[in-house]
TIMI-645636 format. One record per atom (N, C-alpha, C, O): z, y, x; residue number from 1; atom name; residue in three letters. Coordinates in nm, 3 decimals. Atoms other than C-alpha are relative to their C-alpha. Layout:
// TIMI-645636
((Z,Y,X),NUM,'CA','ALA')
...
This chain:
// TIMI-645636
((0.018,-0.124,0.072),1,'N','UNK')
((-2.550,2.808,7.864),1,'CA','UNK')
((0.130,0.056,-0.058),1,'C','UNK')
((0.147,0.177,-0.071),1,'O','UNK')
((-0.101,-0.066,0.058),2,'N','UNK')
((-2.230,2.843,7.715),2,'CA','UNK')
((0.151,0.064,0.085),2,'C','UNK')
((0.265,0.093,0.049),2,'O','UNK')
((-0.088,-0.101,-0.072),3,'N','UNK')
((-2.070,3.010,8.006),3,'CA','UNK')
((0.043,0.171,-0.023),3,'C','UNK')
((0.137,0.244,0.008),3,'O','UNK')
((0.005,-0.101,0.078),4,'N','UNK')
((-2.179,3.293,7.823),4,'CA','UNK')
((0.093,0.086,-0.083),4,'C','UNK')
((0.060,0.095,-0.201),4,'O','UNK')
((-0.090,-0.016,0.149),5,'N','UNK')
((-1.899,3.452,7.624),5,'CA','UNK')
((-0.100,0.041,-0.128),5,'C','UNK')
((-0.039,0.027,-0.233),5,'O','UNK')
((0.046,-0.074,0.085),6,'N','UNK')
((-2.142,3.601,7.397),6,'CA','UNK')
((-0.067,-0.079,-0.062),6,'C','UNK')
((-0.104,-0.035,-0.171),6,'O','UNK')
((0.059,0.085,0.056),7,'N','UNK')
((-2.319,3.269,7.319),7,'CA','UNK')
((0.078,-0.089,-0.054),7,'C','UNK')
((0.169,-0.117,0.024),7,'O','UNK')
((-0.065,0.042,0.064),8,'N','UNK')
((-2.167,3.054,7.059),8,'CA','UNK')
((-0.072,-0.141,-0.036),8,'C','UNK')
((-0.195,-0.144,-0.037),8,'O','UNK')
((0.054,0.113,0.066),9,'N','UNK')
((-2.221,2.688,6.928),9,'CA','UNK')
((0.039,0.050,-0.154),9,'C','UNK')
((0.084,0.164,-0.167),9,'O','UNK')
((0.033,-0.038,0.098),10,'N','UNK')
((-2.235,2.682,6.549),10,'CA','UNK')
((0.157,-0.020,-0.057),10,'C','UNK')
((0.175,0.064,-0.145),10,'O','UNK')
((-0.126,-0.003,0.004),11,'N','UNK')
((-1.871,2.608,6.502),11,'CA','UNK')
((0.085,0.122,-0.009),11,'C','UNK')
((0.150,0.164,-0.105),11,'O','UNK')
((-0.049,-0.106,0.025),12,'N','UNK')
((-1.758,2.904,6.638),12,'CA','UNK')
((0.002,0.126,-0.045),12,'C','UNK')
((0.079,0.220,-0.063),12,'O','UNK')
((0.068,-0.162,0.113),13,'N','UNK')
((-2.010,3.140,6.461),13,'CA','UNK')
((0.038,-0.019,-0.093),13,'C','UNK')
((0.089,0.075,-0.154),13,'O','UNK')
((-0.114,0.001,0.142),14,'N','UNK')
((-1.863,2.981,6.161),14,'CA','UNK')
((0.120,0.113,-0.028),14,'C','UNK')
((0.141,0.196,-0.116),14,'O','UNK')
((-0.156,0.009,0.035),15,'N','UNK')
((-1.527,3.046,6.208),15,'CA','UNK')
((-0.009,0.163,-0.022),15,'C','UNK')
((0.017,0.228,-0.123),15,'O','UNK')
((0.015,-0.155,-0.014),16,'N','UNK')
((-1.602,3.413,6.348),16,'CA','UNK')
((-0.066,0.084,-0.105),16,'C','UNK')
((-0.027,0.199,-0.123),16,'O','UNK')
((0.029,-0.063,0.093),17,'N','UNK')
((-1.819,3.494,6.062),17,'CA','UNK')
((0.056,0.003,-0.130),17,'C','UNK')
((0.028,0.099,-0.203),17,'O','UNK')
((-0.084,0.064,0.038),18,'N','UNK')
((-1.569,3.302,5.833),18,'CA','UNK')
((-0.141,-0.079,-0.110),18,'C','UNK')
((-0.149,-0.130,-0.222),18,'O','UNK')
((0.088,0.197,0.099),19,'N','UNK')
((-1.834,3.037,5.669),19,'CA','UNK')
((-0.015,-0.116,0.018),19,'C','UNK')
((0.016,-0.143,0.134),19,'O','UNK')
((0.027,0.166,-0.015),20,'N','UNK')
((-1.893,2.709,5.672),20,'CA','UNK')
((-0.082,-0.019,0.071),20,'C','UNK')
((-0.180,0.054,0.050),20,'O','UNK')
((0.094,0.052,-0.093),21,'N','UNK')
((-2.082,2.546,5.944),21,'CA','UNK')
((-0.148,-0.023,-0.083),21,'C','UNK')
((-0.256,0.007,-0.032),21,'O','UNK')
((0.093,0.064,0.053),22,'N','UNK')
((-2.310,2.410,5.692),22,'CA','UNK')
((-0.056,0.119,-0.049),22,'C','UNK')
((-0.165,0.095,-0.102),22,'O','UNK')
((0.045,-0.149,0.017),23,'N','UNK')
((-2.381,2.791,5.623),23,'CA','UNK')
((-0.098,0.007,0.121),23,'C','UNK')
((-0.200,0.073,0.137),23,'O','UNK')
((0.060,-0.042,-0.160),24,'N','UNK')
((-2.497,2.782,5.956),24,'CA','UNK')
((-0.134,-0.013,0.007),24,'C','UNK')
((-0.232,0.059,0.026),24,'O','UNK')
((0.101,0.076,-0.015),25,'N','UNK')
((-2.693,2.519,5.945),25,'CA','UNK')
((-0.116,0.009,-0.091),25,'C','UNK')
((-0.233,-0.005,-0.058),25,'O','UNK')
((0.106,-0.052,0.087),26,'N','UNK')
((-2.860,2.612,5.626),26,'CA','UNK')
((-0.105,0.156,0.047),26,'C','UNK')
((-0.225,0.165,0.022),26,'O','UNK')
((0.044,-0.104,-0.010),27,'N','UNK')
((-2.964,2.931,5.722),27,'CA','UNK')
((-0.076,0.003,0.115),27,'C','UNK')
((-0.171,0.080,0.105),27,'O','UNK')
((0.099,0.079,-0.132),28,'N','UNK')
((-3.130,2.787,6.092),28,'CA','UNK')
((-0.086,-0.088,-0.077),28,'C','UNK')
((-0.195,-0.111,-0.024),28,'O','UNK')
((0.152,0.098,0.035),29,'N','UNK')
((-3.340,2.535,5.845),29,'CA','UNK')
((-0.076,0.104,-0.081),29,'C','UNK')
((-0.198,0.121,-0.075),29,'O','UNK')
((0.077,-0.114,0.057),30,'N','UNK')
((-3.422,2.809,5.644),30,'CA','UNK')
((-0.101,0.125,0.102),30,'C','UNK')
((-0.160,0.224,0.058),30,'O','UNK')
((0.047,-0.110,-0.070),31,'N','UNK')
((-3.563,3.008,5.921),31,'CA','UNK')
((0.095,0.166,0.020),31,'C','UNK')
((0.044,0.247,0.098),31,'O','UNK')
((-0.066,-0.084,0.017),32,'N','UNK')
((-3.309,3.286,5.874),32,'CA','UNK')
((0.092,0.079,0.101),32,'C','UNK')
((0.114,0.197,0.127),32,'O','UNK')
((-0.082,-0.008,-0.143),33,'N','UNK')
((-3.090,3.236,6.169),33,'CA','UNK')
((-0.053,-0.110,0.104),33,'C','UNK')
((-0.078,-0.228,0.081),33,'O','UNK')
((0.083,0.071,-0.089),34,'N','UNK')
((-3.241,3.152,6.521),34,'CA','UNK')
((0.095,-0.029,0.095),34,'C','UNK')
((0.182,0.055,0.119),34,'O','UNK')
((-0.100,0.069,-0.144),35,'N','UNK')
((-3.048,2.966,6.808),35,'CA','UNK')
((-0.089,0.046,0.092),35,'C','UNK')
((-0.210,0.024,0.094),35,'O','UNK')
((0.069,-0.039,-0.159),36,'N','UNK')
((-3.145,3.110,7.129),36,'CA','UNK')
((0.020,-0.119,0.138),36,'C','UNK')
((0.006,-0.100,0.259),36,'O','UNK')
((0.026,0.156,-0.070),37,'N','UNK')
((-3.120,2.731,7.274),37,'CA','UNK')
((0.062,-0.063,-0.038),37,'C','UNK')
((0.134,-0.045,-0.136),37,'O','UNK')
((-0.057,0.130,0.035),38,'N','UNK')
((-3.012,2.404,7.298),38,'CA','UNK')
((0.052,-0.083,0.098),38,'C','UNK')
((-0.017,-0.076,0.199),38,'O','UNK')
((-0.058,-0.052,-0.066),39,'N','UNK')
((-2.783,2.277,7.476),39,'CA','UNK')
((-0.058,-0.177,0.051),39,'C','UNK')
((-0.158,-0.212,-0.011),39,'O','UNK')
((0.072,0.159,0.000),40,'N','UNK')
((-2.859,1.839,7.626),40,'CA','UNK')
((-0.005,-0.063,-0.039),40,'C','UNK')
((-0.095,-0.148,-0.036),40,'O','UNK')
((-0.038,0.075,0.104),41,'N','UNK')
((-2.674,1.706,7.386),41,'CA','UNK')
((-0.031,0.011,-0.124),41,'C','UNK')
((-0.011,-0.075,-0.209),41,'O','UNK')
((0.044,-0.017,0.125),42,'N','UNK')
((-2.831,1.902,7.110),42,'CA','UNK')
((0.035,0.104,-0.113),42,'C','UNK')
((-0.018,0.132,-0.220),42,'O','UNK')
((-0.087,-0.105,0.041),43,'N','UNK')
((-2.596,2.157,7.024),43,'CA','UNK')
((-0.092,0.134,-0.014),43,'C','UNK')
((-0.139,0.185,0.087),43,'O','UNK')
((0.043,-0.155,-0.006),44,'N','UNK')
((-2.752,2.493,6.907),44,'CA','UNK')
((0.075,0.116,0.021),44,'C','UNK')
((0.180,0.146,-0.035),44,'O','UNK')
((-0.093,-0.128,-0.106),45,'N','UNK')
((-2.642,2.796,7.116),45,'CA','UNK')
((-0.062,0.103,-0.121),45,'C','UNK')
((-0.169,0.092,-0.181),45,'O','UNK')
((0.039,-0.119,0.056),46,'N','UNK')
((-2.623,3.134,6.922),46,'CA','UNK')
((0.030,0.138,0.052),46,'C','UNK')
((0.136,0.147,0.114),46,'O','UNK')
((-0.072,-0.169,-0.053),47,'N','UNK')
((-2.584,3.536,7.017),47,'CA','UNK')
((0.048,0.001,-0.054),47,'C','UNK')
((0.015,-0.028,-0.169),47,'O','UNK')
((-0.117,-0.044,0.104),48,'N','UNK')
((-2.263,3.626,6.901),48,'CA','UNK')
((-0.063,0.128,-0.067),48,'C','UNK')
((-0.077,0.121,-0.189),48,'O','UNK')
((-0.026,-0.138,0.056),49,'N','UNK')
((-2.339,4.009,6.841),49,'CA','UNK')
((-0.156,-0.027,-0.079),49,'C','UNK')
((-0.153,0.056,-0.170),49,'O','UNK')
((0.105,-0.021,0.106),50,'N','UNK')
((-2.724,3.933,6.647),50,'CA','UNK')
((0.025,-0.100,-0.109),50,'C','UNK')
((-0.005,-0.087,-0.227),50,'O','UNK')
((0.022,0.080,0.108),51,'N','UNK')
((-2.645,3.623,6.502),51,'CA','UNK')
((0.149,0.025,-0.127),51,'C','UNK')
((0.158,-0.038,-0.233),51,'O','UNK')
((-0.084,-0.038,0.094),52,'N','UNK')
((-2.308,3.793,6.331),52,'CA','UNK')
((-0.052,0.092,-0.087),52,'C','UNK')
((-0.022,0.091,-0.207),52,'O','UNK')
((0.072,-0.085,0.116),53,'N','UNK')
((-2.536,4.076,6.195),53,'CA','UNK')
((-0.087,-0.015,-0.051),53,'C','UNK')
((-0.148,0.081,-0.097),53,'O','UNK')
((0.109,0.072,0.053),54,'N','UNK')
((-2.784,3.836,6.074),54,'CA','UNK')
((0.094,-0.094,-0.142),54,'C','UNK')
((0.079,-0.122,-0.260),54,'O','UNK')
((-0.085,0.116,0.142),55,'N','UNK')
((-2.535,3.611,5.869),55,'CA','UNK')
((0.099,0.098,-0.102),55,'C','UNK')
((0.132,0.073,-0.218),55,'O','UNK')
((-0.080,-0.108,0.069),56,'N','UNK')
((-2.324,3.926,5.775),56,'CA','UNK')
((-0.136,0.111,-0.118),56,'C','UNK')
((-0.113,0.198,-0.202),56,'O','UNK')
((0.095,-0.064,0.048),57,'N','UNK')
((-2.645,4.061,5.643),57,'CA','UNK')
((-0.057,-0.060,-0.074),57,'C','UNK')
((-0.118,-0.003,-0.165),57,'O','UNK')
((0.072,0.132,0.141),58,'N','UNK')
((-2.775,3.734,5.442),58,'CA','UNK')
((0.114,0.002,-0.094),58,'C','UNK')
((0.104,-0.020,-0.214),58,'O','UNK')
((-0.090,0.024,0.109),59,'N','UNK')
((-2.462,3.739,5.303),59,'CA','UNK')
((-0.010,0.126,-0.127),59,'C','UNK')
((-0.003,0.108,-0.248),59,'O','UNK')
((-0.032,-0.106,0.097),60,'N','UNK')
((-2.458,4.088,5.146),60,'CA','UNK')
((-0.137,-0.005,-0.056),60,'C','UNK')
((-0.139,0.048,-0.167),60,'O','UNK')
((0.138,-0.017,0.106),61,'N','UNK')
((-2.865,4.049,5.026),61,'CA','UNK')
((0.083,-0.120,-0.102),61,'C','UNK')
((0.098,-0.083,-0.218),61,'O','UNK')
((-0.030,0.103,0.082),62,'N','UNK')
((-2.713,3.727,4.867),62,'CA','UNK')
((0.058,0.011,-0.104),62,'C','UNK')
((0.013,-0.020,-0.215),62,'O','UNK')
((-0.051,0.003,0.094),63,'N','UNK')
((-2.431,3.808,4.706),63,'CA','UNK')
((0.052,0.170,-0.056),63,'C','UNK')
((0.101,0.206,-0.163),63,'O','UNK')
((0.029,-0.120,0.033),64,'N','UNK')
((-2.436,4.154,4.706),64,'CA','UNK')
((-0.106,0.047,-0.106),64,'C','UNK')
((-0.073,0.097,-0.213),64,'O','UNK')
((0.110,-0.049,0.034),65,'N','UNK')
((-2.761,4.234,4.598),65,'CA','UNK')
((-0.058,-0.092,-0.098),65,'C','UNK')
((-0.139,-0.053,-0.182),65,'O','UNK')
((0.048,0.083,0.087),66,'N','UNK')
((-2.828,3.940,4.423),66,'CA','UNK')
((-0.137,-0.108,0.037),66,'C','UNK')
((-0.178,-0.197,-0.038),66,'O','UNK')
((0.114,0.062,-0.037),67,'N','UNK')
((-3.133,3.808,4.634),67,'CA','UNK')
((-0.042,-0.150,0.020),67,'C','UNK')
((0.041,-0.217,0.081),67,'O','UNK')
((0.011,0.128,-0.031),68,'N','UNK')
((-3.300,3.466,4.645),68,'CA','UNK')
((-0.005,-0.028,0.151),68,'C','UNK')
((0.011,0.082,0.206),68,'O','UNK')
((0.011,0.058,-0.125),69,'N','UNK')
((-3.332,3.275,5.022),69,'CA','UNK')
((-0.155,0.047,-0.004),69,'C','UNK')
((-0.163,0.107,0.104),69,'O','UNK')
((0.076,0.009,-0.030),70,'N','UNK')
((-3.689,3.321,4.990),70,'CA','UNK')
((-0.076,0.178,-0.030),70,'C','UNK')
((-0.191,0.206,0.002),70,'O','UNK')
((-0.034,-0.112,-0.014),71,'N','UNK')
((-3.655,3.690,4.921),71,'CA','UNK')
((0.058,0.083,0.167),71,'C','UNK')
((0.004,0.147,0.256),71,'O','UNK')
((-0.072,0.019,-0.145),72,'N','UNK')
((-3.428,3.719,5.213),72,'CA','UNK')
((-0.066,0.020,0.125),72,'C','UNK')
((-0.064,0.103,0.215),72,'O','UNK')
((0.113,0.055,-0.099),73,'N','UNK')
((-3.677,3.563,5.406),73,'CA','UNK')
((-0.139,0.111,0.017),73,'C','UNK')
((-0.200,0.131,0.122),73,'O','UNK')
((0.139,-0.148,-0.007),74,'N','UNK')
((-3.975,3.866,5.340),74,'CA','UNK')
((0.121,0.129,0.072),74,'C','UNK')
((0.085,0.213,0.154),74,'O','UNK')
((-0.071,-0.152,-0.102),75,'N','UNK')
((-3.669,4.137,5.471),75,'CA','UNK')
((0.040,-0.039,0.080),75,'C','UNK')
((0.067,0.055,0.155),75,'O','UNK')
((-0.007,-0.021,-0.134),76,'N','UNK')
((-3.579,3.967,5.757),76,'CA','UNK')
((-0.117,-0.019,0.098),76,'C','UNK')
((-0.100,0.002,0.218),76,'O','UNK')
């Protein structure tokens, strides 16, 4: 899958969105952000161009706006 340029492991959506992996990862257990697969080893694949305006968009309800995760979670 990751022949893809447009599909990303969670690493490089980090870097590109500039957060912490563990941003990542929180926000995939949260339901928030969805991996569009997996890869054999286990790796979650992401869309670059939805899953940047998904994490760019939790960020500003968050700290923008002030919103809880479970807030969040009713607007997306």
């Amino acid at each position: 899958m990751p022949k893809n340029k447009n599909i990303l492991k969670i690493g490089q959506l980090a870097k590109i969105a500039g957060v912490l992996p563990s941003t990542i990862h929180f926000y995939t257990q949260e339901g928030l952000l969805k991996p569009v697969g997996r890869s054999r080893g286990g790796y979650r694949y992401y869309d670059r161009d939805q899953s940047l305006k998904t994490v760019e968009r939790i960020f500003n309800l968050q700290n923008k706006k002030r919103l809880t995760i479970q807030e969040i979670k009713k607007i997306l």
